[in-house]
C-alpha positions, 0 to 999 in steps of 0.5 A, spaced: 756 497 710 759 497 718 757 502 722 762 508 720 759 508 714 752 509 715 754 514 720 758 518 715 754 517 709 747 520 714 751 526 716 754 528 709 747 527 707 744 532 714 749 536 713 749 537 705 742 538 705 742 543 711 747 548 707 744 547 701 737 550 705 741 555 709 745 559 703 739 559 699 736 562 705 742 567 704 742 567 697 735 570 697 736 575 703 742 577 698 739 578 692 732 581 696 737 587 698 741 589 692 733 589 689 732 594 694 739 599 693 742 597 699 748 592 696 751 593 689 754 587 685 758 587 679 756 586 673 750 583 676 751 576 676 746 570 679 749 565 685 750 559 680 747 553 683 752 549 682 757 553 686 752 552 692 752 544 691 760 544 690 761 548 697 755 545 701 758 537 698 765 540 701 763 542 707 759 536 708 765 531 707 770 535 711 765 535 717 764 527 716 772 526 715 773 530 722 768 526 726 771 520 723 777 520 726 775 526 732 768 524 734 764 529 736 766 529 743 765 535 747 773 537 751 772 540 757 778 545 758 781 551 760 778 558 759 780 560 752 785 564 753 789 560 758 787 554 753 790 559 747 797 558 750 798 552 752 794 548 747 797 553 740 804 553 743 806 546 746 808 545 741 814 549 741 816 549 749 823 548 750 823 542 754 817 538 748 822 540 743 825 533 744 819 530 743 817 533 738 818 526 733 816 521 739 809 525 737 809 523 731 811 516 732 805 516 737 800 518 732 793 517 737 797 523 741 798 527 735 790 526 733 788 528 739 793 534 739 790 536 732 782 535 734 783 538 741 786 545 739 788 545 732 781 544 730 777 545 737 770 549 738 770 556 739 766 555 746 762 553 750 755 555 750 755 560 756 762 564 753 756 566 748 749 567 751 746 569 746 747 563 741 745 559 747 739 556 743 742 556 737 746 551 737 748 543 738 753 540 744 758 536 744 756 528 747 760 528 753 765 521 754 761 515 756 763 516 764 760 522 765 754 521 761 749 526 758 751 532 754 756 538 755 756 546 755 761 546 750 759 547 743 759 542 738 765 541 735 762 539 727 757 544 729 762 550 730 767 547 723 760 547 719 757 554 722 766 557 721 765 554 713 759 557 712 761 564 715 768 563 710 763 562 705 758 568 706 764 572 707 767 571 701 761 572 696 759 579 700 766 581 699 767 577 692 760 579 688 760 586 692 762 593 691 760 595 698 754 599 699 750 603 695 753 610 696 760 606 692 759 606 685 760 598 682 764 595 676 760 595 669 759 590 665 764 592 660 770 594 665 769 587 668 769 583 662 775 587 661 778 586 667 777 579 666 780 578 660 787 580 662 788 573 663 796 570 664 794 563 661 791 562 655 784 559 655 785 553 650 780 547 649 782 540 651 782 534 644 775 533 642 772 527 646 771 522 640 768 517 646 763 522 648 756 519 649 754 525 652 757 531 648 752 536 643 758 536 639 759 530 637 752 528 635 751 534 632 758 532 628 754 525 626 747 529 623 751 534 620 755 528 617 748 524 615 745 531 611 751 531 607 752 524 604 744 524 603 742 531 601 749 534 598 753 528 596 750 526 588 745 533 588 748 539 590 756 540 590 759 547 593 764 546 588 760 547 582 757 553 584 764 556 585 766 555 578 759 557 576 761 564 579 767 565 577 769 569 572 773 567 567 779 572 565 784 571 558 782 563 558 785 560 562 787 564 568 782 565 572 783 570 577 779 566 582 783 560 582 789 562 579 795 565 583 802 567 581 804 572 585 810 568 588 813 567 580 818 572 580 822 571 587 829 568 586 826 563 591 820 562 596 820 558 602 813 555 604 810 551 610 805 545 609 800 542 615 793 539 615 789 537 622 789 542 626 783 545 631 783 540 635 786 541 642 789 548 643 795 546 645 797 541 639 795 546 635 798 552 638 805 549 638 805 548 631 803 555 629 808 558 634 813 554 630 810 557 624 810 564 626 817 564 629 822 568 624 827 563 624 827 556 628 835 554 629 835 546 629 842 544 629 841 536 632 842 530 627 842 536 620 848 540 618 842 545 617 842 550 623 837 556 621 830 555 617 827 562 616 820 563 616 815 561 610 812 566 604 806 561 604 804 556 609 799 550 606 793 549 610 791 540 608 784 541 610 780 539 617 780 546 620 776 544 626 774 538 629 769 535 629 764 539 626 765 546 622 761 550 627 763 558 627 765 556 634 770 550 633 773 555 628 774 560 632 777 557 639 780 551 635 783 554 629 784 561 629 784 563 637 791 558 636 794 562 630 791 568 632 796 568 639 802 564 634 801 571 630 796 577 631 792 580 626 793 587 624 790 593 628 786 594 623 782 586 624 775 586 626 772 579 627 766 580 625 769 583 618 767 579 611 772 580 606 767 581 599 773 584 595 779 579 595 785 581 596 784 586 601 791 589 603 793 593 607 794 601 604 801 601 603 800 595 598 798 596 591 798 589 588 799 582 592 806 581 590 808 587 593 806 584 600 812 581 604 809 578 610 807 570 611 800 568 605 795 562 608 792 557 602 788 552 605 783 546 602 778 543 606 777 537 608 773 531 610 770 535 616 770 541 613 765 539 608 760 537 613 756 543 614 757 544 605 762 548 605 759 553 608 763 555 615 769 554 611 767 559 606 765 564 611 772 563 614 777 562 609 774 565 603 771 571 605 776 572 611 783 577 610 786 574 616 788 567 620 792 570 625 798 574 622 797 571 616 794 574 609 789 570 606 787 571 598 784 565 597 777 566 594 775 558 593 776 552 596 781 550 591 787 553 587 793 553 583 799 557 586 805 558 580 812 559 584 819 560 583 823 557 578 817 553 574 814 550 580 807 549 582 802 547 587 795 544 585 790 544 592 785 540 590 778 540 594 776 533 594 769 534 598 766 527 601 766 524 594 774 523 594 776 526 587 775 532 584 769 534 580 768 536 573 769 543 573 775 543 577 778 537 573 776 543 567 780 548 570 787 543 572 786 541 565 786 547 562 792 550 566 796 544 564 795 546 558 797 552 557 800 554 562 805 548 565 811 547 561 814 540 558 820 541 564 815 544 570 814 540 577 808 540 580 806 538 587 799 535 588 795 538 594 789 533 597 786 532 604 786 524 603 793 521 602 789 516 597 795 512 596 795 510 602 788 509 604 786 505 598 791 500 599 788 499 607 780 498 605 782 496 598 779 500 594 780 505 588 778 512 589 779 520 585 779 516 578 779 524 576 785 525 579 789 519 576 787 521 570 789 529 571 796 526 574 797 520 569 795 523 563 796 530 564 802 531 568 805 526 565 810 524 570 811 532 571 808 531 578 813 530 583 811 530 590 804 528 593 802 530 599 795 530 604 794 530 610 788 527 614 792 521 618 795 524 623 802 522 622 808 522 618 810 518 613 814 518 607 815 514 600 819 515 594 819 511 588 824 505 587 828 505 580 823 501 575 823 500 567 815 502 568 813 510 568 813 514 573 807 519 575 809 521 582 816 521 585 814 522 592 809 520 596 807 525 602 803 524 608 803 530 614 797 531 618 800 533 624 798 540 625 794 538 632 790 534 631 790 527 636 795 522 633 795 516 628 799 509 627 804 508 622 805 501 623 798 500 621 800 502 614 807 499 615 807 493 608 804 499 602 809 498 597 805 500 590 802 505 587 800 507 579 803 502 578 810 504 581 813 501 587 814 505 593 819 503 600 819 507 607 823 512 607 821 515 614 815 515 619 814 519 625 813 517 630 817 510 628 813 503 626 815 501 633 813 506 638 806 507 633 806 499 636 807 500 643 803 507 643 797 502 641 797 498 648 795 504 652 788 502 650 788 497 655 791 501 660 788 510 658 781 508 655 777 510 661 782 515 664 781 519 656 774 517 655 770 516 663 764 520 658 764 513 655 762 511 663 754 513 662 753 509 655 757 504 657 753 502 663 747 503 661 749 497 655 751 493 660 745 494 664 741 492 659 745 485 658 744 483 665 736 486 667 733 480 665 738 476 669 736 480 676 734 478 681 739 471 682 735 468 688 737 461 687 745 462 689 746 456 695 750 452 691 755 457 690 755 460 697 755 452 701 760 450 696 766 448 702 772 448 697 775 453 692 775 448 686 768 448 688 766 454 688 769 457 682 764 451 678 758 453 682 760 460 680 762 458 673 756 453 671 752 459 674 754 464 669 753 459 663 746 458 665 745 465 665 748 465 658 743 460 656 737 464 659 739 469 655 738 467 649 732 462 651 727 466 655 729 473 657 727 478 653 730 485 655 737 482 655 736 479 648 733 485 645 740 489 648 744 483 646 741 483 638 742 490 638 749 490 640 750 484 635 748 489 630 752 495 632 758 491 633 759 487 626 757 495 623 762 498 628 768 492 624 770 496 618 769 495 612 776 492 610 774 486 613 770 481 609 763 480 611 764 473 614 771 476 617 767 481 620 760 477 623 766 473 626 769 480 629 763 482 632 759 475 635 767 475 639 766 482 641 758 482 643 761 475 647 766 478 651 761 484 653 755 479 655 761 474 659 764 480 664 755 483 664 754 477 666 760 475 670 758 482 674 751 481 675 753 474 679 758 477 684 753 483 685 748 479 687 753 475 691 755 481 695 747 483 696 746 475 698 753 475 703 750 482 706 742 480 707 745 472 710 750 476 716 744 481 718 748 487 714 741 488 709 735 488 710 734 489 717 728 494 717 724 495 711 726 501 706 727 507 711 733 502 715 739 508 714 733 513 717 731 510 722 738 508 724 742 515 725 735 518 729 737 512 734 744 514 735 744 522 732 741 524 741 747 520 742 752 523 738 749 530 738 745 533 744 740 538 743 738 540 750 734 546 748 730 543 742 733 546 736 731 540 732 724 540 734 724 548 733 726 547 726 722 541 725 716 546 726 719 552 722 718 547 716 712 544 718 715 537 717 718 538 711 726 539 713 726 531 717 721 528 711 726 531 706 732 528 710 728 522 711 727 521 704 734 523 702 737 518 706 732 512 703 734 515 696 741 514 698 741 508 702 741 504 695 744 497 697 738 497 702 733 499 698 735 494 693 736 488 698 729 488 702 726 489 694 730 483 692 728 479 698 720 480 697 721 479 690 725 472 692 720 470 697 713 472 693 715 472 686 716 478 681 708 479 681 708 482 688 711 488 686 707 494 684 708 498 678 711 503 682 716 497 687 719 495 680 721 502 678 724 503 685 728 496 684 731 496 677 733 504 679 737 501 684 739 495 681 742 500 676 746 504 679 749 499 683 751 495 677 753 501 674 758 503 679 761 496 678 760 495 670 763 501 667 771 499 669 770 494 665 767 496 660 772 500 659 777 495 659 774 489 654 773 496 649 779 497 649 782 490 650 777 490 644 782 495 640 788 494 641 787 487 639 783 489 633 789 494 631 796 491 634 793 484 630 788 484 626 791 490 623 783 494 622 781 500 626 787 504 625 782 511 626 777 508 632 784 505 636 787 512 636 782 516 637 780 513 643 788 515 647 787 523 644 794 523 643 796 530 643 803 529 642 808 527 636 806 533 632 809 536 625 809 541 619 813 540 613 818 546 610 820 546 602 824 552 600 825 552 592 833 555 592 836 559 586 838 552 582 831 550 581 831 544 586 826 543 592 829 542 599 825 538 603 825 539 612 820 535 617 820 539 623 817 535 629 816 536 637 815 529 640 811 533 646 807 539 648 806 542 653 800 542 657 801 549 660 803 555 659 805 563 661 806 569 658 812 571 654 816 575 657 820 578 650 814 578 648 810 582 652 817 586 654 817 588 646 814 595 643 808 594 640 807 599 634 802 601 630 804 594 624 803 587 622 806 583 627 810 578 622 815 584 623 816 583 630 821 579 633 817 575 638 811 575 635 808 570 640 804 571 646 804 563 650 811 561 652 811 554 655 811 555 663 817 550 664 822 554 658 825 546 657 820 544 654 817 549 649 816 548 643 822 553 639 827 550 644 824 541 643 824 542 635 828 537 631 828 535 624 825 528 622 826 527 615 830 532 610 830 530 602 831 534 596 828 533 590 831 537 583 827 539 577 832 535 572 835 529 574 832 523 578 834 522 585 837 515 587 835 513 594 840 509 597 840 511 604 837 508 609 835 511 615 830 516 611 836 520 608 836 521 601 843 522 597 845 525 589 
């Protein structure tokens, strides 16, 4: 609020404001000549306004940086040539040598140095007769008085940056004259796509309260679970369409093309399309035809996969064409291109379509997709899923015979994998449970092993909401199956976690308990998860989590430390709810006890007792702060989850809403303390509304001297709209002021005094004021809110998480069905991704002929730009078990191993 500040703010405000009209004027001369045929551009693209704001904002502040610590004082020097030789190269003379370090230590002669010579004007007026007229003049130093010949020196830094700048556009949009022929459209774009670094999307910003997408993810939301759920079910019009062969085997579900190998190795993942760089790791991994791990398991080389399993939750957070296409198949389709052939907008009717060499699917040899959808999939019902997954040949360089949304695969040496498409109502529906039955009966033998495939880990989130779902599903595991399912694994929660069965006299319906969903989506905790033990009726214990219990716990913290760095989207919302709980309380005109308090003990319970009377007020006579402070109470018991009681979490969230109301309260005293301190030492309303105006023409003759009258020349060119426009763009901007002459009007004659009008200028001002304060700190009580919530009260696990949008710690399972019968089990994970890439050089070195690309050797086209942190050299194994069709393993390891 010193003189500086008003100095610099009045200049990047003049100086912002007349970049802005002179390169509009340029702008339009530009376009006014192309109109004509005298200039060409390529592709015939438009200046973005944006563009000319961010160049004006820099020019701006570099010019006020430099009269902050050069000033605009004209230097009156040599001739150019003679100033050239001794300012440029004094530096280097052989007797300054020496001294070169005793400059540094004397950094005023430094200053000088760099502002009369590194960055000096091009001249005085007279070197350039012609712009005599045209310019503003350096202030002489105070001895002399008046003003100089020598040009501006902020002038001439301003006038050099705005020359770059239309250098640079005429050289950048132009092809040259007319008489040149310009790039087309097509050859442009193209051009424009021979780019050396991926074009990923970030993690989804959960706490956005300004993205399209996620609004549109919560009406998507809102229409499925009123209008699908309970009245229309894709899944019943699959089956309704579906045609039915030799009983059982239903061509459309049923798939046992794999059943003749003599072994098969497959892939499962889930929660992908999410950030780009998560979920290419993981596809790059899977694309590779061996990955070699030789740290920590005697095994060293995992080949690449026949069949890769896809848990559902394709794209977040809505299954838009869009997300699909940039958050799941762009990744994949860089992992492992499509074939030649491969159109995008292509639409599979006749699945499986293979490629000509191949009569049948089981003659086909490179890597299958199956996938389920999941929650976020069925947000639109299921219709971008059918489009992209049963009604595509290709994700990636992967084939994709998939019809429906959900599938039985018969493998290898009588295994078999069920993937079951639960929709939003967690279990499976009547025709499907129909067509498992069925198949169980008269397909799956008596010494069969089945791996159930679901999107939600039921075991797992039942235990933490206490609730009981996919009663169709029990039934078909405990009453068909028999004990013959073996694994179950799902995705959904965004870790790692394994549980096997402990030894009992009682039945067991499945051995192994699965959770991986890994696959790019952001991280979730384990140790929220940490106590299940039970499930059917069986005991179960931990044999591996990833990332452990212990790092989950501590990952938590940086809910306190990261939220607002994650999620500065949550800044607008977050502002205007503190707002709303402070604006009854504005202005505060009675604060003397605080401010005359002599001892320190003794303001802090003026300031205290100050901010336990606002409290009451509150709930005793505001209105707007009442209002926002009920229907945050709302919000805030809703946002609790479900897991807790009723009373648990009224109680959760009045300590919620306390928390927020305390610290908007708190901000708003010591904002009007601020503002009270400034008006008391004269530093705020000093002169009315327009007192930064006012100020900088009293100074600005001073400072910049205009001699030949270019301000009033350009004052009449504009017919007074150029000062008007400075003059009302200094007020807008000189928000403290406004707020503080308002604040005292409003103290002296009360509330009633101001006009409709006067209000609005006040609370704007108020606003934004208190909005610069408020929202780090309601960053911080959100967070502190969640971490608490998930590191002690064991609720909000998704919210906690959501928020740091880890994008590190990701994993995919392989199995390999050997020749003896037994499935082996690897979990493969990289603790970090990398954040940028290059392209691979192997990969672009090798030929690229007419064929699939699984047949490549580096069939990837990213490599991580530091080779040490790649993905294919920081894979490591974190879990490996092997489960056997005809005895029942004994688990007396440890550390998540499992021994015969």
């Amino acid at each position: 609020m010193g003189v500086d500040l008003r100095m610099n703010l009045s200049m990047f405000l003049t100086i912002g404001l007349s970049s802005i009209l002179f390169l509009l004027v340029f702008h339009v001369i530009f376009l006014g000549l192309w109109y004509l045929g005298l200039v060409s551009r390529v592709a015939g693209k438009r200046p973005e306004i944006l563009t000319i704001l961010q160049n004006c904002a820099v020019i701006s502040i570099f010019c006020c940086v430099f009269y902050s610590h050069c000033g605009n004082r004209a230097m009156l020097r040599q001739r150019p040539l003679e100033r050239k030789t001794s300012s440029w190269f004094s530096f280097w003379k052989k007797e300054e040598r020496n001294t070169l370090l005793a400059k540094f230590l004397r950094m005023n002669e430094l200053k000088d140095q760099v502002c009369s010579s590194w960055f000096a004007p091009v001249g005085s007026a007279s070197d350039y007769p012609l712009l005599s007229k045209w310019v503003l003049y350096g202030e002489l130093g105070s001895d002399n008085g008046g003003s100089s010949d020598e040009i501006s020196p902020i002038y001439s830094l301003w006038a050099t940056f705005i020359g770059l700048y239309i250098a640079n556009y005429v050289v950048e949009r132009s092809t040259g004259w007319a008489l040149t022929h310009p790039l087309s459209v097509e050859e442009y774009e193209k051009t424009k796509k021979k780019q050396m670094k991926p074009d990923f999307l970030d993690m989804v910003p959960w706490y956005s309260g300004t993205s399209a997408d996620l609004f549109k993810t919560v009406f998507d939301l809102l229409v499925s679970v009123t209008l699908f759920v309970g009245r229309f079910d894709m899944r019943m019009m699959q089956a309704a369409m579906n045609k039915v062969q030799e009983g059982a085997q239903q061509g459309d579900f049923f798939y046992d093309h794999f059943s003749e190998k003599e072994d098969l190795w497959f892939d499962f993942m889930a929660d992908t399309g999410d950030g780009g760089n998560s979920s290419y790791s993981v596809a790059r991994l899977l694309a590779q035809p061996s990955i070699r791990v030789s740290k920590g398991y005697p095994v060293s080389t995992l080949p690449r996969a026949d069949v890769l399993l896809i848990g559902g939750d394709l794209a977040y957070p809505n299954p838009s064409a869009f997300n699909y296409e940039k958050r799941l198949f762009r990744p994949f389709e860089y992992a492992l291109q499509p074939p030649p052939w491969y159109k995008k907008e292509h639409i599979a009717v006749n699945k499986p379509e293979l490629p000509c060499e191949v009569s049948e699917l089981k003659q086909y040899r490179g890597p299958q997709c199956f996938a389920i959808p999941g929650n976020h999939d069925w947000f639109d019902g299921l219709h971008t899923f059918m489009r992209y997954i049963c009604h595509k040949s290709w994700l990636g360089g992967w084939f994709m015979p998939q019809k429906k949304s959900y599938f039985a695969l018969q493998l290898p040496r009588r295994w078999w994998v069920f993937g079951l498409d639960l929709a939003l109502h967690c279990d499976i529906d009547v025709y499907q449970f129909k067509f498992f039955s069925e198949l169980i009966k008269e397909k799956v033998g008596e010494h069969d092993s089945v791996i159930i495939m679901t999107h939600e880990p039921s075991w797992l989130l039942d235990w933490y909401f206490n609730d009981v779902s996919g009663n169709n599903v029990k039934h078909l595991i405990c009453d068909y199956l028999k004990g013959r399912c073996k694994l179950r694994m799902a995705g959904d929660l965004h870790h790692y976690m394994r549980h096997s069965y402990v030894q009992s006299d009682g039945p067991v319906h499945v051995q192994h308990l699965l959770v991986n969903g890994c696959g790019g989506a952001f991280l979730h905790p384990t140790h929220a998860f940490s106590s299940f033990s039970e499930y059917y009726g069986t005991k179960y214990e931990s044999k591996a989590a990833y990332p452990s219990f212990e790092d989950s716990n501590r990952i938590a913290l940086g809910n306190i430390l990261k939220f607002r760095k994650k999620n500065w989207q949550f800044d607008f919302i977050g502002g205007i709810i503190y707002f709303l709980l402070a604006f009854s309380m504005f202005p505060q005109c009675k604060l003397d006890p605080i401010l005359q308090d002599d001892s320190f003990s003794g303001h802090l319970r003026s300031f205290f007792g100050a901010v336990w009377n606002a409290f009451v007020y509150v709930l005793e006579h505001s209105y707007v702060s009442l209002a926002g402070t009920l229907l945050l109470l709302i919000a805030a018991i809703s946002f609790v989850p479900s897991k807790a009681s009723r009373k648990r979490r009224v109680i959760i969230g009045m300590l919620h809403v306390s928390a927020h109301l305390t610290a908007a309260i708190v901000l708003m005293l010591l904002l009007e303390l601020g503002v009270e301190t400034c008006i008391r030492h004269n530093l705020l309303a000093t002169s009315g509304y327009h007192t930064l105006y006012k100020w900088y023409q009293s100074v600005e003759n001073e400072h910049f001297p205009d001699p030949t009258g270019l301000r009033a020349r350009i004052e009449q060119w504009t017919f007074g709209l150029y000062p008007a426009c400075i003059k009302y763009l200094m007020s807008a901007f000189d928000i403290p002021e406004v707020m503080a002459v308002t604040r005292s009007n409003i103290c002296q004659n009360g509330m009633e005094s101001l006009s409709r009008g006067g209000a609005v200028i006040y609370y704007s001002s108020v606003f934004l004021s208190f909005w610069v304060f408020s929202t780090p700190v309601v960053s911080l009580v959100f967070g502190s809110y969640l971490y608490i919530c998930i590191n002690w009260l064991n609720i909000h696990f998704d919210e906690a998480f959501s928020s740091l949008r880890i994008a590190n710690y990701k994993s995919f399972t392989r199995f390999h069905i050997n020749r003896d019968g037994d499935l082996e089990v690897y979990t493969l994970a990289i603790d970090k991704v990398p954040k940028e890439w290059k392209l691979d050089p192997e990969w672009d070195g090798e030929p690229k002929p007419q064929q699939l690309s699984h047949l490549r050797e580096f069939p990837s086209k990213w490599s991580a730009a530091i080779p040490h942190q790649d993905p294919i050299n920081t894979v490591k194994i974190i879990d490996q078990f092997v489960i056997r069709q005809t005895e029942i393993p004994d688990f007396t390891a440890s550390n998540g191993s499992v021994s015969f």
